[in-house]
N, C-alpha and C positions, 0 to 999 in steps of 0.2 A: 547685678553684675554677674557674666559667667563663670565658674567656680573655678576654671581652669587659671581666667584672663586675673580674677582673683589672686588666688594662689602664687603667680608669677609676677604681680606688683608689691607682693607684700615678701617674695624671696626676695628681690631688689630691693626694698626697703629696711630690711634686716641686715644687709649685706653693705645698704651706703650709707643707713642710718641720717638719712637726710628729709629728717623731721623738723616740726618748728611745733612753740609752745612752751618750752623751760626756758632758765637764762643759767649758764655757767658760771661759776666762779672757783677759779682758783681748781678746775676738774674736780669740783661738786655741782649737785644739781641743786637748784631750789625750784621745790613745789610751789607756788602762789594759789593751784585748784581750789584750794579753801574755802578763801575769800568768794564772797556771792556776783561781784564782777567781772572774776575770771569762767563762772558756767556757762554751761549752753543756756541762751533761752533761744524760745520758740524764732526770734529773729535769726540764728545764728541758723538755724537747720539745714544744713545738705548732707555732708559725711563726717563719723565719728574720725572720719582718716585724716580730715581736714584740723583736728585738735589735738593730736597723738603729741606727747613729750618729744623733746631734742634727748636723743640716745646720750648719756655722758661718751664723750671721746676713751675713757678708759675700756672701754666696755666694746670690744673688739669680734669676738665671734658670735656667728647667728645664733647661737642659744643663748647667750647671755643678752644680746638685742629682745630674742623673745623672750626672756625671763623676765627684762625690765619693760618691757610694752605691755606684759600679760597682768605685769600687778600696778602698770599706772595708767592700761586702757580708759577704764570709767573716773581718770581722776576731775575733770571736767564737765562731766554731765548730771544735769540736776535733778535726780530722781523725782522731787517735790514738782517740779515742774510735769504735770500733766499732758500737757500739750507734745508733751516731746517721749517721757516715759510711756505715752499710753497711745502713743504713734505706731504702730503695726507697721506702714513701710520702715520708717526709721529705725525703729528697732530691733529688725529682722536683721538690716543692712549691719546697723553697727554687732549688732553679735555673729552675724556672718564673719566681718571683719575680726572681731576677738577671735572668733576661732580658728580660720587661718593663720595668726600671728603664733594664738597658746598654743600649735601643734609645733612652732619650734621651740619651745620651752619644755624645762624639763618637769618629769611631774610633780616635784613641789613646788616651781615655780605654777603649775598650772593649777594646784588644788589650791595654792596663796589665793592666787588671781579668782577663779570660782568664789573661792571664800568673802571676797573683798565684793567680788559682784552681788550674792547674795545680801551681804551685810545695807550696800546701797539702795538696794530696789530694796529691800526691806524696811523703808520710808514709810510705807503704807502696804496695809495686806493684799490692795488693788493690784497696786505694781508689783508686788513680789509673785502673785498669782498670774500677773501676765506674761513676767518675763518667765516665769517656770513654765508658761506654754509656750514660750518662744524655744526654749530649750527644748521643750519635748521634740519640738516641730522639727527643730534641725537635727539635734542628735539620737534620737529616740526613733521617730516613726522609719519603717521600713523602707522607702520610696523614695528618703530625702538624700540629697546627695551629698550632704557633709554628715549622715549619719556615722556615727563614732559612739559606739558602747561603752569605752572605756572613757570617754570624758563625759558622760552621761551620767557614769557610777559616780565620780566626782566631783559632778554638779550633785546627784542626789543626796551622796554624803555629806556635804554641806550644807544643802538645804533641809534636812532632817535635822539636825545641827543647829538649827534656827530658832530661836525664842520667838520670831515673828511667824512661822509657819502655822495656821490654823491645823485644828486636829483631823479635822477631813481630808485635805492634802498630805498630810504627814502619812496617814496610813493606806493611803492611795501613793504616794513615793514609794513606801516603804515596798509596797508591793510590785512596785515594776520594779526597782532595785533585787528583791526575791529572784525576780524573772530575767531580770540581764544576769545575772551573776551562774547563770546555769551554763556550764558546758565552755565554761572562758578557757582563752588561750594558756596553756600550761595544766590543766585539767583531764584528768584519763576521759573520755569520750564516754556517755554512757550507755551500756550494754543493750543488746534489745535483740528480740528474735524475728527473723525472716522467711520467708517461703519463697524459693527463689523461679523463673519462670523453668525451672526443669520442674519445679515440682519437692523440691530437698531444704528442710529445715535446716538453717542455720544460726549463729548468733555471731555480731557486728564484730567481736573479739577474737573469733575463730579463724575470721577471715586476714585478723594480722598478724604476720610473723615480727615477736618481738624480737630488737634487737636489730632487725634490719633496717636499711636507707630505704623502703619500698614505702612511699604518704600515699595514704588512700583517699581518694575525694570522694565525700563524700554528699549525695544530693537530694536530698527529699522533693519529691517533687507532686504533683496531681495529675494524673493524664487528661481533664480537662482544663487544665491551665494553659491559655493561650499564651503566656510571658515562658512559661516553662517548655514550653513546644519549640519556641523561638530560642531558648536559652540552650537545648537539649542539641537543638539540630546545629547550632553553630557549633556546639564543643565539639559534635561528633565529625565534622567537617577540620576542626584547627589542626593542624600541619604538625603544631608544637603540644598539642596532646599526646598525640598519635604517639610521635617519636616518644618522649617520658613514656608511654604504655610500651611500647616496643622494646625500650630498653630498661624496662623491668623497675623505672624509678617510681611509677603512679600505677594505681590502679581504680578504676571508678565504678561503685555503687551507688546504684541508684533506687531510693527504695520509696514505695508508695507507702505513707503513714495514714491511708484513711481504710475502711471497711468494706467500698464496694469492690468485692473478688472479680466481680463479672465485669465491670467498668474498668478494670487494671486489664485481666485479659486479653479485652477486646483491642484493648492500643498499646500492646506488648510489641505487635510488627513494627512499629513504629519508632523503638527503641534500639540503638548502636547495638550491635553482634559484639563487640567486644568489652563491653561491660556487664557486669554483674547486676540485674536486675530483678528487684523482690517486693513483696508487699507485705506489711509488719503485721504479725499473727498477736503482736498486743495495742493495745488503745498506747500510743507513745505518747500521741496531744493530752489525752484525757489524765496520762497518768505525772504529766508536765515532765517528763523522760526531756525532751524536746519542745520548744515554744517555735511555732510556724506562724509570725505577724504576714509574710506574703509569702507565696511559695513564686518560685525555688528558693529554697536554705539548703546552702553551700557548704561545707568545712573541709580544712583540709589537716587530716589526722599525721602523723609522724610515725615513724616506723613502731613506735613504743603502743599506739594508740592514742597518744598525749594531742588534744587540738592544738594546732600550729595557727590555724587563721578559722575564725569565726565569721561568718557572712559573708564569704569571700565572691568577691565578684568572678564571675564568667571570665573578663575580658583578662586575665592574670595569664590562662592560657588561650588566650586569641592572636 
């Protein structure tokens, strides 16, 4: 399903709460999932959407819909059952689905929910191992469109968390955990020195005046990157850059974090006159300053330095 056409079925459904799957009494709910003839099996398979609980009638705004969807999404699905836990369309789908729902919940409703999934799939080491690449797939790798770092760190803190977690996964979590948690929103950006195309050393701190409304985007990018050449030439073109540049609210550096001096040079012409453009006179990847999974990596820093948005997409100003 498209992520968009997603998204806008599951805000309507939050909003009308017109599910089926509980039975009310008396404005309580009762769970029956328990029971082994309330699961999915393999006969039942199209969408986890098609088994979602009936919202209680008390439970009135969209985050308390997503708060109760996010901790009774998997209360119906039979982890034991193979045919369905170790289904790759199906499981893709239905956690595509959780994750639209748990981004209207709030975050303990969402690390509940997390919590409750892991405990599930953790049936067998199979299925916890599979669904922790489902997870990776969607919130983790760089390219996927519901990529989300911060529900990623909340999946991994609970899967770490796990007495079913073998020790080889654990410290293979542990370690991309290490690697998301760098440079998170609320965090001073960190430091690093430049050589800018005039030829003048500088450092990424010098270029902020604290204290001021000026956010600096900031973009690491490669001058053979054909995503970043496409990404570079649209910003330089957006109407609504332009203006924030103009009136003093953005400013944009762009700095090449790799080593070839001469490969940066040569396709400097080809970079915006009104941006700041440099190449980092330290290893930033090498010294993990910086983790670059796909270039361009985007941030946009705050007048303090402090990241405001991490991985921010291009089209924010398009």
């Amino acid at each position: 399903m498209d992520c968009k056409i997603l998204l806008i079925s599951i805000a309507i459904l939050l909003m009308a709460g017109a599910c089926q799957g509980l039975h009310h009494k008396n404005n309580k709910t009762e769970i029956s999932s328990n029971n082994e003839k309330d699961q999915l099996t393999i006969n039942d398979k199209g969408s986890m959407m098609d088994y979602l609980p009936l919202i209680p009638d008390s439970l009135t705004t969209p985050q308390e819909r997503g708060n109760f969807l996010t901790a009774h999404f998997w209360d119906r699905m039979n982890f034991s059952d193979t045919a369905l836990s170790l289904d790759t369309a199906f499981m893709e789908q239905g956690f595509a689905d959780f994750l639209a729902i748990a981004g209207a919940a709030d975050e303990d409703a969402l690390r509940r929910g997390m919590r409750i999934l892991v405990k599930r799939a953790a049936v067998s080491t199979e299925t916890l191992a599979f669904m922790t690449h489902i997870a990776e797939k969607y919130l983790y790798e760089p390219n996927s469109p519901m990529l989300n770092e911060s529900m990623f760190i909340i999946w991994g803190n609970e899967l770490v968390a796990s007495p079913e977690i073998d020790e080889t996964n654990k410290i293979r979590m542990h370690e991309q955990l290490r690697i998301a948690k760098k440079n998170r929103p609320g965090d001073k950006a960190t430091d690093f020195r430049f050589v800018d195309r005039e030829g003048k050393t500088a450092k990424l701190s010098e270029w902020i005046t604290a204290g001021t409304e000026t956010e600096t985007l900031l973009i690491f990018y490669d001058p053979d990157c054909e995503n970043c050449k496409e990404i570079i030439k649209d910003l330089s073109m957006s109407q609504t850059l332009a203006q924030l540049q103009n009136s003093g609210q953005v400013r944009v550096i762009a700095i090449y974090p790799g080593a070839d001096k001469a490969l940066w040079k040569k396709k400097l012409d080809g970079m915006p006159a009104g941006w700041t453009v440099g190449i980092a006179t330290e290893d930033i990847e090498e010294e993990e300053k910086y983790i670059f999974p796909a270039m361009p990596v985007i941030y946009l820093l705050d007048g303090n330095g402090r990241v405001k948005v991490k991985d921010l997409s291009a089209t924010s100003f398009l």
